[in-house]
Every structure is written in structure tokens, then in C-alpha cells.
C-alpha positions in Angstrom: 28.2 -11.4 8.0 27.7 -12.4 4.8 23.8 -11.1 5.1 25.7 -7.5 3.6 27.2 -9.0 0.3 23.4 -10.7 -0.2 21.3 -7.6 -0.8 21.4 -6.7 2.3 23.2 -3.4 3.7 24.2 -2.8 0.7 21.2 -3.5 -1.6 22.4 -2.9 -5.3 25.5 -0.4 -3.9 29.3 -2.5 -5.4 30.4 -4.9 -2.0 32.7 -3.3 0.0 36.3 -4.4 0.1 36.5 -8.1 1.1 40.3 -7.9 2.4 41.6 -6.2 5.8 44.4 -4.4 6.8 44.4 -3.9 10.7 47.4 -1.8 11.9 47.9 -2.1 15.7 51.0 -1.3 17.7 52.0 0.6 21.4 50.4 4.0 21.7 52.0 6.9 20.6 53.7 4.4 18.2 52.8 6.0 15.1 49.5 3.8 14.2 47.4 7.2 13.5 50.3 8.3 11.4 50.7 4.8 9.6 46.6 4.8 8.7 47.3 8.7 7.2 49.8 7.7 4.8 48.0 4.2 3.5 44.7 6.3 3.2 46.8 8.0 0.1 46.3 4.7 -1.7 42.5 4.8 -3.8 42.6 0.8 -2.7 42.5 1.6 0.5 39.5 2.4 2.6 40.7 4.0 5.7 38.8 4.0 8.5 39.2 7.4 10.0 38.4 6.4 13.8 39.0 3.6 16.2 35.6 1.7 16.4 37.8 -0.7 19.1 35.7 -3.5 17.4 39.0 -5.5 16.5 40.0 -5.7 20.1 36.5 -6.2 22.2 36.8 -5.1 25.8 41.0 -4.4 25.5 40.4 -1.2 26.7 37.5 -2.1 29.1 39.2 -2.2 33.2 38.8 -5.9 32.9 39.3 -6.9 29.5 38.1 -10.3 28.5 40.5 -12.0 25.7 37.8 -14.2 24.6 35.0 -11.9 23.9 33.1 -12.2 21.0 34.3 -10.0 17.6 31.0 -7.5 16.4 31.3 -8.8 12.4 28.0 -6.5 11.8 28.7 -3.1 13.4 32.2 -3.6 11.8 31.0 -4.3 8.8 28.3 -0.9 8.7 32.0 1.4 9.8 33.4 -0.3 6.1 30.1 0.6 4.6 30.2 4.1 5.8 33.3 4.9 3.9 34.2 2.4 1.5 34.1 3.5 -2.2 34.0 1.2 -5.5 36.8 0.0 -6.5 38.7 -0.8 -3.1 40.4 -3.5 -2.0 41.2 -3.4 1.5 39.8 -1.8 4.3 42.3 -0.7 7.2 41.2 -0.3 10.8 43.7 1.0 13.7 43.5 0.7 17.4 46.5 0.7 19.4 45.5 -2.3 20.8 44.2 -4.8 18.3 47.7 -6.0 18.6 46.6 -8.2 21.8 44.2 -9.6 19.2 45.9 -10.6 15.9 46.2 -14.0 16.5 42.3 -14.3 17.1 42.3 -12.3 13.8 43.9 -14.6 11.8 42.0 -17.4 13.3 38.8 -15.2 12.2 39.2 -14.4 9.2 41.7 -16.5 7.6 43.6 -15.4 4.5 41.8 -12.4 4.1 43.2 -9.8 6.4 46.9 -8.4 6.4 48.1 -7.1 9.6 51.0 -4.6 11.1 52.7 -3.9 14.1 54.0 -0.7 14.4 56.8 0.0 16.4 58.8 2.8 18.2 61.4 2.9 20.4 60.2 2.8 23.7 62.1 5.4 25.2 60.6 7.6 22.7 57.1 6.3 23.6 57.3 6.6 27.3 58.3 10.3 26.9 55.5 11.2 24.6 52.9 13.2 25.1 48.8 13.0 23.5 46.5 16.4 22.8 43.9 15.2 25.5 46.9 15.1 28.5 49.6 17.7 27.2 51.4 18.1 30.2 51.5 14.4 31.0 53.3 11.3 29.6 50.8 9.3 28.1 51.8 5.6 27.9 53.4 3.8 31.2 56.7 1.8 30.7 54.6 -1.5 31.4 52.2 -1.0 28.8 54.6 -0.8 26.2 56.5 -3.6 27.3 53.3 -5.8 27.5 52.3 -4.5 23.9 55.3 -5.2 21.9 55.7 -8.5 23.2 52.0 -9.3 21.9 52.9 -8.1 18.8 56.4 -9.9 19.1 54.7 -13.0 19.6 52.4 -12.6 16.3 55.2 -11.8 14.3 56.2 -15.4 12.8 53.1 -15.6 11.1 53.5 -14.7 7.2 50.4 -12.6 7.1 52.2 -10.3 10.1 54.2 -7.2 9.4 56.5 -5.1 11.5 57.3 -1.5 10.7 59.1 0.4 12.3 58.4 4.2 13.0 62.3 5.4 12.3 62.4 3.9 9.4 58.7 5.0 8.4 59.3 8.9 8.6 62.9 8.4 7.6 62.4 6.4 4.3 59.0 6.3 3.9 58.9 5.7 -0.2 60.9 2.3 0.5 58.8 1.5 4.0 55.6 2.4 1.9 56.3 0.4 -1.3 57.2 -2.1 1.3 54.0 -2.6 2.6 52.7 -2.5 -0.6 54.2 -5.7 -1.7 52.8 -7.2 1.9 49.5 -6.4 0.8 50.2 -7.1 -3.1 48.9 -3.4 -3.8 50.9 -1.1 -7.0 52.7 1.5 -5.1 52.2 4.0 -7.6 53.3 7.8 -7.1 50.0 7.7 -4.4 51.8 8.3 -1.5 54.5 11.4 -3.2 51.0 13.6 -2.3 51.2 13.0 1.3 49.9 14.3 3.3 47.6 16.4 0.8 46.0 13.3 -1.0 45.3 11.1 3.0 41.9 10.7 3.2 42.6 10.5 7.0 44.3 14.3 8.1 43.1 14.7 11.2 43.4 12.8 14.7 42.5 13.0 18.2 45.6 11.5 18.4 47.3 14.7 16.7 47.4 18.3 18.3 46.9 19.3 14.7 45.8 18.0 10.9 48.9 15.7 9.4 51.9 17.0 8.2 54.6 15.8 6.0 56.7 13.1 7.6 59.6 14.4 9.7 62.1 12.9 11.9 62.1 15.6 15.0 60.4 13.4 17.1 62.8 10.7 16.3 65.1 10.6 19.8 63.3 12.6 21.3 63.9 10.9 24.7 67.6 12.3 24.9 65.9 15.9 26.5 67.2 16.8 29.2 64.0 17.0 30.4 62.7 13.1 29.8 66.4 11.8 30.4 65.9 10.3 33.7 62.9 8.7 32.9 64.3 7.1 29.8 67.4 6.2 31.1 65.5 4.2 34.2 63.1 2.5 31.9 66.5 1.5 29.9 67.2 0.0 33.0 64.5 -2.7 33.5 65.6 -6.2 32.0 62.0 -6.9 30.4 62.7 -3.4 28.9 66.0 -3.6 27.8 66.0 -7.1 26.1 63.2 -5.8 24.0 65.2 -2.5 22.9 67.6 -4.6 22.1 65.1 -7.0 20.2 64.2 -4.2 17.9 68.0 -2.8 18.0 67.1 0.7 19.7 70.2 0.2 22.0 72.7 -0.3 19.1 71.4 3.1 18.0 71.4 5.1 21.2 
């Protein structure tokens, strides 16, 4: 890996940023949305798509935990958008939060990373451009995600952030994760979504949008109440609403 920093890749170009942010989460969790705002910051080099090169084979049919991380082809995705100056680069795929321990393991005290989460009944009820019609994430799924990222979470270099509290406060959630990352806030983020270098999304049915909370309880429709209420009903789901404290705010 180093091979770029030598000469290599980059020849005489500045090195790109040395330090990670890797923001992973449930679907339909807010990740796309978290990567949007962050790309505000001019320290930040935000990868605009998911190369999946954080979380080798997780979305394969029979993903292998122990296969081996791509350092080169990831490091040629922070070459094809990095910029002097930046600090961080920040990759997000849904499911690099299966993978954060290996991370850490990796690449030691250089990379920062975030679970994003959303109440599930919110999730479960969501829809995604490419399916309109259908609900994209299954009740197990995010079950089995959260408590991955659950599990990370007593490491210091881990973060949670929640998506309530994102598009409902996002100056003190952004300033927040700031600190985390030992990044100046700044005024960066008050140009949102007009100064993102990342405004668009497969994961959107249009370009970003200033942060709003109508999605927030979203599950309370008539029309996804049953399946929100039955999901409510499993004990692996319900001991994690109540983990998170979704139920106190039903």
C-alpha cells in the first residue's frame, strides 16, 4: 500500500489523505445522507459511491468474513477524488458495519468509524428508488446489522449516530462528529446541501435536500402499521429498540 505514497500512483501529485472515516450502518439508515453532509467539510474526501471494498464478499450469497481487504483498488477510489489539503477520506457501504472490528485491526489508529442508526420500524417500512413499491430491508437484516455495530461500539475509535437526532439537530450532531474526528466545524455544513460534494444517490429518488424530519415516524401509517407493530413484537427486535430507546419514544 505504501507503493502510492513512494512515487508511485501518485508520482509528484500531494499524498492523499492518510486517515479514514468509514460510515456503515442498516440500510435505509441514513448512511447516503450521513456521507452528503460530511462531504460539506473541505477535509473531507468523500467518496461518492460504494466500491464495497471495506466489506469484501458481505454482499456476495455467501459472504466469507475472512476475506482479504483490496488496500490497492481502494486506495486508486481515494486517488480519484481526493484533493490537497484533506485529511480524511470517508467511504460508506451499509454493510462495512459487519467489518469494523477487522478495520481497526487493519489499520490501526488511523481510521475513525460510525454506525448510523434508525429506528427499525422506520427502516423496515422504507422504501429505495430501484424497488418503489416494495419494502427494501427485512426485519432480520436489521436486527443482524445493528447488533454488529452494537458489538463494535465499546471501542473509542467507534461512533454512534443516530438518524433522529441527525436531521433534527444536525449543527450539534455535526460538530459532534467533528470533535470524533478532531476536524474544526466551521460554518461548512450551514451550506448544506448546496456546498456536499456528494448530492446525488442511487440510494435517493432525487439530488439531496435540506435535512427534514418527515420521514422521522414514518412507520405509524396506517399503511405500514401492521408490519411495524409485528416486528415490535419479536424479542430480538424489541430489546434492541429498547437498546437505542425507540420504544420510550413511540
Amino acid at each position: 500500500m505504501n507503493w502510492f505514497r513512494r512515487g508511485g500512483f501518485f508520482g509528484g501529485r500531494a499524498d492523499p489523505p492518510a486517515k479514514g472515516v468509514v460510515i456503515g450502518g442498516c440500510a435505509r439508515s441514513g448512511t447516503t445522507l450521513l456521507l452528503s453532509a460530511l462531504s460539506c467539510h473541505p477535509e473531507i474526501c468523500a467518496i461518492p459511491r460504494e466500491t464495497q471494498l471495506l466489506c469484501p464478499t458481505a454482499y456476495h450469497p455467501r459472504p466469507d468474513s475472512r476475506a482479504a481487504f483490496e488496500w490497492e483498488r481502494f486506495e486508486l477510489e481515494i486517488a480519484r477524488y481526493s484533493k490537497s489539503g484533506q485529511t480524511y477520506w470517508c467511504e460508506k457501504t451499509p454493510r462495512n458495519v459487519h467489518y469494523f472490528d477487522r478495520l481497526v485491526a487493519a489499520r490501526g489508529e488511523s481510521v475513525r468509524l460510525i454506525h448510523m442508526v434508525r429506528d427499525g420500524r422506520d427502516v423496515i417500512t422504507s422504501s429505495h428508488p430501484d424497488q418503489p413499491c416494495d419494502y427494501w430491508v427485512e426485519p432480520q437484516r436489521w436486527i443482524d446489522d445493528v447488533r454488529a455495530g452494537l458489538n463494535s461500539e465499546q471501542h473509542p475509535q467507534v461512533l454512534r449516530v443516530g438518524y433522529e437526532r441527525l436531521v433534527r439537530d444536525a449543527t450539534f450532531e455535526l460538530a459532534r462528529i467533528c470533535r470524533f474526528l478532531e476536524l474544526t466545524p466551521g460554518r461548512y455544513f450551514d451550506r448544506y446541501p448546496k456546498g456536499a460534494t456528494v448530492r446525488s444517490s442511487n440510494a435517493w429518488s432525487e439530488r439531496s435536500r435540506p435535512l427534514h424530519t418527515r420521514s422521522v415516524g414514518r412507520w405509524r401509517d396506517v399503511e405500514h402499521r401492521s408490519r411495524a407493530d409485528d416486528f415490535a413484537e419479536r424479542p430480538d427486535a424489541r430489546a434492541l429498540l429498547r437498546e437505542f430507546c425507540y420504544l420510550d419514544a413511540a
